[in-house]
GUBA-182593 format. One record per atom (N, C-alpha, C, O, CB): residue number from 1; atom name; z, y, x. Coordinates in nm, 3 decimals, always signed. Glycine has a CB too. Layout:
BEGIN
{NUM, 'CA', {Z, Y, X}} ...
//
This chain:
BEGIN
{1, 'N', {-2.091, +2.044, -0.901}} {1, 'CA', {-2.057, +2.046, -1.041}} {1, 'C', {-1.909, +2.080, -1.056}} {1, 'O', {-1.840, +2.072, -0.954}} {1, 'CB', {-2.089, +1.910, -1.107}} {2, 'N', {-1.838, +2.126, -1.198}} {2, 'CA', {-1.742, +2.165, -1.153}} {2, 'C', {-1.657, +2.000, -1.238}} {2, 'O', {-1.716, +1.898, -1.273}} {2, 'CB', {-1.711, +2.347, -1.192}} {3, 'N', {-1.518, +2.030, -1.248}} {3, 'CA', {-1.436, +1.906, -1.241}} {3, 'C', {-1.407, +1.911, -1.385}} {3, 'O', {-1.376, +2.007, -1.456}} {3, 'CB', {-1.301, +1.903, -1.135}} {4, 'N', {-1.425, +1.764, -1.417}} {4, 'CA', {-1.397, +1.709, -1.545}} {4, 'C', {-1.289, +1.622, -1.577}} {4, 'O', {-1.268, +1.508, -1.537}} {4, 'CB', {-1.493, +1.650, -1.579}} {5, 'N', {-1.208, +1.712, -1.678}} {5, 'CA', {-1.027, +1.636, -1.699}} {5, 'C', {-1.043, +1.561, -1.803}} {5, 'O', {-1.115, +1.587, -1.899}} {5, 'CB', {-0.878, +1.744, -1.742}} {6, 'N', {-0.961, +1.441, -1.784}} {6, 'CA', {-0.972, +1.299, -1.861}} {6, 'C', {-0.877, +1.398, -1.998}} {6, 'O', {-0.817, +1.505, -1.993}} {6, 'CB', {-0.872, +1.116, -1.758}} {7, 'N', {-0.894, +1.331, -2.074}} {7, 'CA', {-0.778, +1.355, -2.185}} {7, 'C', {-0.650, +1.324, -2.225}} {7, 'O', {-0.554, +1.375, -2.283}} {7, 'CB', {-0.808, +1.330, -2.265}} {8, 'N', {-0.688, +1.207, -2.165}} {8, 'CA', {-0.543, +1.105, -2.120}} {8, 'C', {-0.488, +1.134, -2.018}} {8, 'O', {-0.544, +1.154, -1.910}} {8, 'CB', {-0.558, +0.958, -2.093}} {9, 'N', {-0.307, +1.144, -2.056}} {9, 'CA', {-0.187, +1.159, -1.982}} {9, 'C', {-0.128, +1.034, -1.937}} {9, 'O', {-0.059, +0.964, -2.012}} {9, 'CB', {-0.092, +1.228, -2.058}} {10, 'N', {-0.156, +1.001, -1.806}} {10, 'CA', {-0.076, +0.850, -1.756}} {10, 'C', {+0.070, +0.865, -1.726}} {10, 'O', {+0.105, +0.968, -1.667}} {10, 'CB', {-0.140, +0.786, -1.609}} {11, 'N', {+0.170, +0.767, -1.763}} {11, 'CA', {+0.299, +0.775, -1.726}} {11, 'C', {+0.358, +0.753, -1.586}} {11, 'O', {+0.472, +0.771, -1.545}} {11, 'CB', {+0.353, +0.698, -1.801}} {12, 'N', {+0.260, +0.715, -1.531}} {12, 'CA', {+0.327, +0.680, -1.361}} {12, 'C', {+0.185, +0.743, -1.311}} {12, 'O', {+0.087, +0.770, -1.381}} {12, 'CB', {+0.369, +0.466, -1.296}} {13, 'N', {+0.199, +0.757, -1.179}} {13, 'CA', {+0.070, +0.788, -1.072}} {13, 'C', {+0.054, +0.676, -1.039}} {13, 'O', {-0.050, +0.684, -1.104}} {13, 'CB', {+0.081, +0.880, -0.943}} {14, 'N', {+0.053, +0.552, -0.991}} {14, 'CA', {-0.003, +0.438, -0.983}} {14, 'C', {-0.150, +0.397, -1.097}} {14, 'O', {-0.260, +0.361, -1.054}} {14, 'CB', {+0.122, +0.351, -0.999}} {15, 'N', {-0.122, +0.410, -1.217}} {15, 'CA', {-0.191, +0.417, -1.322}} {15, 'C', {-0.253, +0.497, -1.310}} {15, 'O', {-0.359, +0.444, -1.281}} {15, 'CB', {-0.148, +0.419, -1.418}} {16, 'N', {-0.277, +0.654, -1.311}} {16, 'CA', {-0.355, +0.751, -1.279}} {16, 'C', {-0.448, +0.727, -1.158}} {16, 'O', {-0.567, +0.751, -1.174}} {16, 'CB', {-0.275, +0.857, -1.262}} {17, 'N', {-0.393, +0.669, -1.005}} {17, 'CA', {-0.481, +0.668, -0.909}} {17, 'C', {-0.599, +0.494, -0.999}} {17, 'O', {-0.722, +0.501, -0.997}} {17, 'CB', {-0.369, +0.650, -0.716}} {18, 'N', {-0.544, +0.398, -1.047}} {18, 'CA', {-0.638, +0.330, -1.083}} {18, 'C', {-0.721, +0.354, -1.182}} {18, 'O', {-0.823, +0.286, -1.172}} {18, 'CB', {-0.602, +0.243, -1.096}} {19, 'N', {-0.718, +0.425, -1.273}} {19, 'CA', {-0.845, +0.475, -1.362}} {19, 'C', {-0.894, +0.613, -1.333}} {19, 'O', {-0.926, +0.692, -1.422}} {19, 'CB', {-0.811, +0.474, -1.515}} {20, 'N', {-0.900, +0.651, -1.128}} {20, 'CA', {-0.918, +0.714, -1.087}} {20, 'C', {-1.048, +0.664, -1.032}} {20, 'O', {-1.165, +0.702, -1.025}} {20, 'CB', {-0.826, +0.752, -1.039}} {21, 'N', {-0.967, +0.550, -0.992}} {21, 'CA', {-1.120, +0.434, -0.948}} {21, 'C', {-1.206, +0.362, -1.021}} {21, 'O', {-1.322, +0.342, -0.986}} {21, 'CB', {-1.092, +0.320, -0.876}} {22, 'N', {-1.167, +0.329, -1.101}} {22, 'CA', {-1.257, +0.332, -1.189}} {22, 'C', {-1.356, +0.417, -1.249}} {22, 'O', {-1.474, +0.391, -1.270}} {22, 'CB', {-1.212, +0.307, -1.250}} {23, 'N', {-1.289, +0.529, -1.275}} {23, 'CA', {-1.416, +0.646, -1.308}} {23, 'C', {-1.490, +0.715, -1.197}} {23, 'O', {-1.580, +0.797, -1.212}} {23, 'CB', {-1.357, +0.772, -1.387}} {24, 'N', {-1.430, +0.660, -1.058}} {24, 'CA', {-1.503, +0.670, -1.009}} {24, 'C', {-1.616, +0.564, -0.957}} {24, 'O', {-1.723, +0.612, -0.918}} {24, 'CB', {-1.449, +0.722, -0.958}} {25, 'N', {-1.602, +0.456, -0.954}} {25, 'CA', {-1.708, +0.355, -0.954}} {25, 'C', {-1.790, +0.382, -1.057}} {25, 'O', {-1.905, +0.403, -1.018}} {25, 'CB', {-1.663, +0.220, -0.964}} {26, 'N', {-1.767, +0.393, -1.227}} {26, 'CA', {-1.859, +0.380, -1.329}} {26, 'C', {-1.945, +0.468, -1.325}} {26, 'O', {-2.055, +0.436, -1.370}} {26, 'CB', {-1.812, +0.378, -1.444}} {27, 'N', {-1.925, +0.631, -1.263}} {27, 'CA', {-1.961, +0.708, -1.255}} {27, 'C', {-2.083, +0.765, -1.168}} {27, 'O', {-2.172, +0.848, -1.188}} {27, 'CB', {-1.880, +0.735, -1.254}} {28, 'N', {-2.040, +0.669, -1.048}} {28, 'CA', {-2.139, +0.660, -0.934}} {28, 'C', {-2.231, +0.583, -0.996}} {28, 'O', {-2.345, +0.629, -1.001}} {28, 'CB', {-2.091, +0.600, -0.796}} {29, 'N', {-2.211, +0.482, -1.042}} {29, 'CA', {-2.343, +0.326, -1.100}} {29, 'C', {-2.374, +0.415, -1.192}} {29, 'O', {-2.440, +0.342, -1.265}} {29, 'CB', {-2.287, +0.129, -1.180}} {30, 'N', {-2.376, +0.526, -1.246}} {30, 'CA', {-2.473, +0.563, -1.366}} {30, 'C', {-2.535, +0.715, -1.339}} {30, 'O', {-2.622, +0.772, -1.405}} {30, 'CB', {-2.382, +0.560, -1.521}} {31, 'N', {-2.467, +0.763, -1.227}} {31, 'CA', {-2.532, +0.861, -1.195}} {31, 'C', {-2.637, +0.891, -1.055}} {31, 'O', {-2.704, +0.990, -1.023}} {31, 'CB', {-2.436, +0.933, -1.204}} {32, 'N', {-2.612, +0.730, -0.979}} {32, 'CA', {-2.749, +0.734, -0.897}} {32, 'C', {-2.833, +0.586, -0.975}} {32, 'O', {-2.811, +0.495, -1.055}} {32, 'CB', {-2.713, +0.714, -0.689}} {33, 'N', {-2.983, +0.664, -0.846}} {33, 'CA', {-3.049, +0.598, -0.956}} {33, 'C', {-3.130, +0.472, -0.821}} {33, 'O', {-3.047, +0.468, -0.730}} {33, 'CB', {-3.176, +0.733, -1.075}} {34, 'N', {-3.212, +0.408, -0.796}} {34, 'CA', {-3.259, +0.309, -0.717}} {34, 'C', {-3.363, +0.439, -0.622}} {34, 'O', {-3.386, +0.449, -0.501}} {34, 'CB', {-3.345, +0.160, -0.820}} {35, 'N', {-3.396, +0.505, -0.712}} {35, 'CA', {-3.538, +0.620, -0.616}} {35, 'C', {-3.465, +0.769, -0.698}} {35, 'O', {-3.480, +0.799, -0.816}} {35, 'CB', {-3.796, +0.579, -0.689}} {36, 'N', {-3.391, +0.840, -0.599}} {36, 'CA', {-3.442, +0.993, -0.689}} {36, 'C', {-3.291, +0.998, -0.626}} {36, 'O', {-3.250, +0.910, -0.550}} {36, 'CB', {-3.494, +1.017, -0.910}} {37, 'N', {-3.205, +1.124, -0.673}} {37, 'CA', {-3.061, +1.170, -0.635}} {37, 'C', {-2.965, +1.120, -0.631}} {37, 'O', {-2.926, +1.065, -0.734}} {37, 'CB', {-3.019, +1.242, -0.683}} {38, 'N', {-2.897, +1.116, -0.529}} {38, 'CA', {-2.768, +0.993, -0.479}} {38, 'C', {-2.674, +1.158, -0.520}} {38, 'O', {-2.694, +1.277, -0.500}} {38, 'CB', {-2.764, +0.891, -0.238}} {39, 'N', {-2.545, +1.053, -0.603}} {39, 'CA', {-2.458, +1.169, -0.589}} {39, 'C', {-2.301, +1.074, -0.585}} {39, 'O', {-2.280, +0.969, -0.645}} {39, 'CB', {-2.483, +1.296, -0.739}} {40, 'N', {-2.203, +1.152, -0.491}} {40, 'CA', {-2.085, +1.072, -0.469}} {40, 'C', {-1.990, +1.161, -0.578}} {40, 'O', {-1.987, +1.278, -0.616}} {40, 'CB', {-2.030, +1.066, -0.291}} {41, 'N', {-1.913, +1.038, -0.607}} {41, 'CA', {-1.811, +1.090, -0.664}} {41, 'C', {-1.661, +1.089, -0.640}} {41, 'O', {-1.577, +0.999, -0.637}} {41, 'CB', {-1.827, +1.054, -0.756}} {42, 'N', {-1.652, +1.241, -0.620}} {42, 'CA', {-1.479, +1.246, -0.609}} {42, 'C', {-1.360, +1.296, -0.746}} {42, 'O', {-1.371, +1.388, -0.827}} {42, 'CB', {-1.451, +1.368, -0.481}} {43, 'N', {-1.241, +1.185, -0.727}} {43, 'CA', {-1.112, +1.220, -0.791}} {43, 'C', {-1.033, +1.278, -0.729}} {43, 'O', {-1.015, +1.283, -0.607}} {43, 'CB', {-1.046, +1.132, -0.834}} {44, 'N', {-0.959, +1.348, -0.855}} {44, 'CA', {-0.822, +1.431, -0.791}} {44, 'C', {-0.749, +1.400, -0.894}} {44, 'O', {-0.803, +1.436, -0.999}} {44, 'CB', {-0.823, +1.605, -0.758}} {45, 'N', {-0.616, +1.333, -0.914}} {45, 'CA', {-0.485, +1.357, -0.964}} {45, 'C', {-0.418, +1.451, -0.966}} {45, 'O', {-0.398, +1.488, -0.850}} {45, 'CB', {-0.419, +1.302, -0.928}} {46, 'N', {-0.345, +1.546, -1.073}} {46, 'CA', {-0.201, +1.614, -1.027}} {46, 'C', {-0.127, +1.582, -1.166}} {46, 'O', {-0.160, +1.524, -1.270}} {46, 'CB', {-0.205, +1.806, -0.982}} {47, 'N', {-0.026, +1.640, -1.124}} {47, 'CA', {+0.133, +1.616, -1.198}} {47, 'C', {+0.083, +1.699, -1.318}} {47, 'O', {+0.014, +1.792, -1.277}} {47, 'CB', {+0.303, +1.690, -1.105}} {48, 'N', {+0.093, +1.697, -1.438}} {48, 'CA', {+0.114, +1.777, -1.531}} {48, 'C', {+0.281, +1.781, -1.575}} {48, 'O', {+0.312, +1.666, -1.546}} {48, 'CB', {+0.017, +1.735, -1.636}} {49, 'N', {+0.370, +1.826, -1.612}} {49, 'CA', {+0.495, +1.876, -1.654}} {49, 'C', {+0.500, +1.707, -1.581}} {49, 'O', {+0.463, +1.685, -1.465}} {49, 'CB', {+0.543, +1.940, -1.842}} {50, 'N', {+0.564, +1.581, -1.692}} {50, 'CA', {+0.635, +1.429, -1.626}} {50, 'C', {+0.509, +1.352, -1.643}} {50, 'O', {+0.513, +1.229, -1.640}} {50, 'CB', {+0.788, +1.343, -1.724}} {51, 'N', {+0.413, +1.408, -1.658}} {51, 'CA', {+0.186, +1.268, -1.673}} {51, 'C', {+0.143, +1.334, -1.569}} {51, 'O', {+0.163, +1.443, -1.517}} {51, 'CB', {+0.001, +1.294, -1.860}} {52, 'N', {+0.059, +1.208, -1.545}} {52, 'CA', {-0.043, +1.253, -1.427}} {52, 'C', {-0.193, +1.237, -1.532}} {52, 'O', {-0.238, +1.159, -1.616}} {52, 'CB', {-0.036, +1.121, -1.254}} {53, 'N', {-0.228, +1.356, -1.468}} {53, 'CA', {-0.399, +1.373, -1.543}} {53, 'C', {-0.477, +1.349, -1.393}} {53, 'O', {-0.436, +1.372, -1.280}} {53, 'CB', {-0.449, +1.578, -1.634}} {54, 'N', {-0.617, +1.288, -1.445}} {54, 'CA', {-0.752, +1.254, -1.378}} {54, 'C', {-0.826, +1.326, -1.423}} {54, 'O', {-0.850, +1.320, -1.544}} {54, 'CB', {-0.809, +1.131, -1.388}} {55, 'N', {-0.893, +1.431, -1.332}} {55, 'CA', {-0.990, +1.493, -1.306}} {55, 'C', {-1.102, +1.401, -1.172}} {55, 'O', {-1.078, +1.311, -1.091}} {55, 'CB', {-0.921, +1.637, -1.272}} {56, 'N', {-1.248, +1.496, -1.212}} {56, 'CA', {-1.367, +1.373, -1.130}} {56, 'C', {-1.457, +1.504, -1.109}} {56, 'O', {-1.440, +1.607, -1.174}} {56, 'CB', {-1.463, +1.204, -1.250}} {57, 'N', {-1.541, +1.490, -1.026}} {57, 'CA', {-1.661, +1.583, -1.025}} {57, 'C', {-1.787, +1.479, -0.924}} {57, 'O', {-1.767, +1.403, -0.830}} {57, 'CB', {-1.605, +1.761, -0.938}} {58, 'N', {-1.909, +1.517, -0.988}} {58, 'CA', {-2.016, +1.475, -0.912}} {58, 'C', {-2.057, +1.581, -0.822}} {58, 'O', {-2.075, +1.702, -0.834}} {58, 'CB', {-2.123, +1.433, -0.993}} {59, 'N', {-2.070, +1.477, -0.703}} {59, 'CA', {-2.132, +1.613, -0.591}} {59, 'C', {-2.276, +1.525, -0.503}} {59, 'O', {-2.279, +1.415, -0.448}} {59, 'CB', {-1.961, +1.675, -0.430}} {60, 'N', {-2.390, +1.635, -0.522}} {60, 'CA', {-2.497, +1.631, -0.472}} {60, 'C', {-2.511, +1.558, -0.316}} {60, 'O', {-2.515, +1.643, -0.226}} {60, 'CB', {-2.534, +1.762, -0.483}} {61, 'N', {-2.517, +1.444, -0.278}} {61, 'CA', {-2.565, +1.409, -0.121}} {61, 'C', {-2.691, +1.443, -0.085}} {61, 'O', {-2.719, +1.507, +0.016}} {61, 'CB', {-2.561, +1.265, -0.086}} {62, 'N', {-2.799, +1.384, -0.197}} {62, 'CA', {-2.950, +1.389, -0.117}} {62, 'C', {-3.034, +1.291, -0.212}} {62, 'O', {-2.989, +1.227, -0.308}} {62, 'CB', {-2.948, +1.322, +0.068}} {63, 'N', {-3.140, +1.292, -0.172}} {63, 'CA', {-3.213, +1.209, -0.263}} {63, 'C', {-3.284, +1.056, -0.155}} {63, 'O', {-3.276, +1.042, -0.033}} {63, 'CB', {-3.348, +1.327, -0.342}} {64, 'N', {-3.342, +0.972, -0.248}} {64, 'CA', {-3.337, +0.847, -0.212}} {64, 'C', {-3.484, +0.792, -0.191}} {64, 'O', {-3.527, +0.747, -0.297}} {64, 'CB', {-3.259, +0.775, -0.311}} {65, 'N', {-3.564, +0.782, -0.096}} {65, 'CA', {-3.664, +0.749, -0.157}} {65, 'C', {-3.697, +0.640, -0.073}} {65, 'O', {-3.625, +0.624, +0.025}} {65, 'CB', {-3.757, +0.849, -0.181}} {66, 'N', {-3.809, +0.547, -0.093}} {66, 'CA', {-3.863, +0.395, -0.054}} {66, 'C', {-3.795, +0.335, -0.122}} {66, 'O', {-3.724, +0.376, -0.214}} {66, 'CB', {-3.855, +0.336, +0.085}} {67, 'N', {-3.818, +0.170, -0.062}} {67, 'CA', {-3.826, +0.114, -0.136}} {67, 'C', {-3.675, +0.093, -0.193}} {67, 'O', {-3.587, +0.145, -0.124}} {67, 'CB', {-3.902, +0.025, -0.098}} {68, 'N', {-3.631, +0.016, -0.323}} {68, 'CA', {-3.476, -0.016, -0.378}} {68, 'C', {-3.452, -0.128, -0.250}} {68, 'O', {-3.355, -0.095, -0.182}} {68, 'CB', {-3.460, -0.097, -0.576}} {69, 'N', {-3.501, -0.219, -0.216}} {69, 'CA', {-3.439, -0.279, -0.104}} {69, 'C', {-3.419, -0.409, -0.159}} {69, 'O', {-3.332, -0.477, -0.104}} {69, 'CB', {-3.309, -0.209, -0.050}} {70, 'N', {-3.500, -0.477, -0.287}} {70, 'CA', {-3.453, -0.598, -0.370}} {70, 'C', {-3.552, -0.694, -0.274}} {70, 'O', {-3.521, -0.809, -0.306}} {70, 'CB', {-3.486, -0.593, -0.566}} {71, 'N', {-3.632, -0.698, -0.194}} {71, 'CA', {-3.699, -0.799, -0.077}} {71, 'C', {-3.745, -0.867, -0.160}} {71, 'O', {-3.716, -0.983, -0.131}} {71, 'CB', {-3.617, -0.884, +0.034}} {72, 'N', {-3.814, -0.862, -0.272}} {72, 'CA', {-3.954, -0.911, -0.336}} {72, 'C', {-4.037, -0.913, -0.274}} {72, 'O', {-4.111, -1.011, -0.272}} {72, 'CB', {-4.007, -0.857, -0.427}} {73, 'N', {-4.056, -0.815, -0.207}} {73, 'CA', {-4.206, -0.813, -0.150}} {73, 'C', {-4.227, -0.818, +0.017}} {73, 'O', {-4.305, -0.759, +0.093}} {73, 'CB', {-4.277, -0.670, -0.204}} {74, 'N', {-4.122, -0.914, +0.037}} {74, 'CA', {-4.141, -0.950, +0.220}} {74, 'C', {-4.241, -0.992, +0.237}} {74, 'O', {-4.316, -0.992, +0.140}} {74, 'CB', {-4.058, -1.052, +0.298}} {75, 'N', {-4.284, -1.038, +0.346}} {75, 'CA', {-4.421, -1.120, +0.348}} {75, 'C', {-4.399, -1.271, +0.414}} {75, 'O', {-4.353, -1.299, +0.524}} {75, 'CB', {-4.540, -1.033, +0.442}} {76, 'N', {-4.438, -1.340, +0.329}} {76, 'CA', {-4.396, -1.445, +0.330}} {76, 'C', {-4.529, -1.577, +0.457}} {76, 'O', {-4.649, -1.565, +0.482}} {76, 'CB', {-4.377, -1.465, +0.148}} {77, 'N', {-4.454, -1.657, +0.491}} {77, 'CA', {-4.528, -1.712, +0.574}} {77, 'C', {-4.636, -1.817, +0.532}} {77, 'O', {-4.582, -1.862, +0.431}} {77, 'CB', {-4.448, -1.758, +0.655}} {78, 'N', {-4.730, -1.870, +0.542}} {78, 'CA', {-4.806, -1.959, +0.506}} {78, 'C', {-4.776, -2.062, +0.413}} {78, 'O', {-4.808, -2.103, +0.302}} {78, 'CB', {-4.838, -2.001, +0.596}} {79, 'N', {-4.667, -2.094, +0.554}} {79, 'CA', {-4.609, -2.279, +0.494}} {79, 'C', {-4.525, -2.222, +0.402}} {79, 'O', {-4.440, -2.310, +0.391}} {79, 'CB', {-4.502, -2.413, +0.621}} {80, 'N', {-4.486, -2.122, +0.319}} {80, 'CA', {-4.423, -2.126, +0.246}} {80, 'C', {-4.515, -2.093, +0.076}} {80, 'O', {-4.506, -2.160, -0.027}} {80, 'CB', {-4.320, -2.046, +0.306}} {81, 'N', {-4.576, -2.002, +0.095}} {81, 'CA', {-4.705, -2.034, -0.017}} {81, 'C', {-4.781, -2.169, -0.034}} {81, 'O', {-4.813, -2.208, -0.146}} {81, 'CB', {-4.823, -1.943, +0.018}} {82, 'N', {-4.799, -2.218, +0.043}} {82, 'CA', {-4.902, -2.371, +0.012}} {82, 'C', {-4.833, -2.428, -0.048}} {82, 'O', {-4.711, -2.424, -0.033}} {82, 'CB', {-4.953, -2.476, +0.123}} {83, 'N', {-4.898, -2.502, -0.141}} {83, 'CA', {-4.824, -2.612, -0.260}} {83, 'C', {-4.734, -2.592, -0.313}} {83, 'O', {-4.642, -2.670, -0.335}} {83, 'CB', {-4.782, -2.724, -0.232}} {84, 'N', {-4.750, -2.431, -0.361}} {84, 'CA', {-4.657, -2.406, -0.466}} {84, 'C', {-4.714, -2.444, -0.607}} {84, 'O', {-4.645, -2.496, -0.695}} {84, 'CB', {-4.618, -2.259, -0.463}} {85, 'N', {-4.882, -2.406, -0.623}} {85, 'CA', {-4.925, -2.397, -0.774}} {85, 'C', {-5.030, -2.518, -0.761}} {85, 'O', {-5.085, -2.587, -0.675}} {85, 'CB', {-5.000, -2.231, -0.832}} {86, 'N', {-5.025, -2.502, -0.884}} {86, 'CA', {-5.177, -2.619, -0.920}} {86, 'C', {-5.276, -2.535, -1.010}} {86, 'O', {-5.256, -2.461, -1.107}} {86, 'CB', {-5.131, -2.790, -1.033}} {87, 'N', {-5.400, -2.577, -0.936}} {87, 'CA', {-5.508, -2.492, -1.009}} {87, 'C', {-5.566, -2.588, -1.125}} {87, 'O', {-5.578, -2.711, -1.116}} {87, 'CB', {-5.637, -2.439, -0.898}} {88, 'N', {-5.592, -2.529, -1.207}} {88, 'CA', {-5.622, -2.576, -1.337}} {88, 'C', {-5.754, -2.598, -1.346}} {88, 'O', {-5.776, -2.478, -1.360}} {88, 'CB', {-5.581, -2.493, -1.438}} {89, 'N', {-5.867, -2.648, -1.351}} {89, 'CA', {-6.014, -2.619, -1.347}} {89, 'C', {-6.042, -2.585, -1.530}} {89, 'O', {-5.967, -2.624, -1.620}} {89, 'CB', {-6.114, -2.777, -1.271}} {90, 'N', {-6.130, -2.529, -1.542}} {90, 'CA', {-6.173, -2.502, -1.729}} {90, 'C', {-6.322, -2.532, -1.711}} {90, 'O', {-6.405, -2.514, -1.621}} {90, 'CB', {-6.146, -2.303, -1.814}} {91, 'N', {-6.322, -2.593, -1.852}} {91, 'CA', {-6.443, -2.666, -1.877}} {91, 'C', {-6.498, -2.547, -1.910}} {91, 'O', {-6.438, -2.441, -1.925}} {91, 'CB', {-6.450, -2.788, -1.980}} {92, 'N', {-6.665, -2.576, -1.924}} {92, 'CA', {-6.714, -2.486, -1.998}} {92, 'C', {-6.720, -2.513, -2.110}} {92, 'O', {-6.733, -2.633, -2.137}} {92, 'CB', {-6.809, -2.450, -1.968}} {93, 'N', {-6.710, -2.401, -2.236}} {93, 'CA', {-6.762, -2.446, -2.329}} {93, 'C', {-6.924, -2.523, -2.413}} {93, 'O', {-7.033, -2.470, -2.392}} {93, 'CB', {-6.723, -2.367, -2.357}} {94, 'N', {-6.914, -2.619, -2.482}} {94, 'CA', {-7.054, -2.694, -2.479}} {94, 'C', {-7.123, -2.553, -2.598}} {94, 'O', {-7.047, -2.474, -2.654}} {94, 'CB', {-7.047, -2.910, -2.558}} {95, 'N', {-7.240, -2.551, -2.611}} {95, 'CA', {-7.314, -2.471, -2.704}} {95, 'C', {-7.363, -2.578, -2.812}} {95, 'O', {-7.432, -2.542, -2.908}} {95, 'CB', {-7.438, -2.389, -2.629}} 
//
């Protein structure tokens, strides 16, 4: 993709490299997804005349697939299912 310039002029480069990181963290969390295209994101700073401008671009790694990795669905051992629930019995209804 090609590179996208912030609008904002920072007064020091310290400030510029941190809402460098930032747009680049926010950017990554919304542009991959749990299953489907991982994409990394890189910043670049430069000097404009006495501001530093932030520029970002997304770049393609690969795609993602199985499971998200949240371990819901391990398999769990015996002794750990037993006597979790209580079964309810239901009457029948009388006629």
């Amino acid at each position: 993709m090609e590179w996208v310039k912030l609008q904002t002029m920072y007064d020091s480069e310290e400030k510029a490299l941190k809402i460098a990181s930032i747009v680049a963290t926010t950017e990554s969390r919304l542009a991959n997804e749990s299953h489907g295209p991982q994409y990394e994101v890189e910043t670049n700073i430069e000097q404009v005349e006495d501001k530093w401008q932030v520029s970002w671009r997304k770049v393609f790694v690969g795609n993602k697939n199985g499971c998200g990795g949240c371990q819901s669905c391990q398999d769990k051992s015996p002794e750990q299912t037993k006597g979790n629930g209580k079964v309810i019995p239901f009457r029948k209804p009388s006629v």
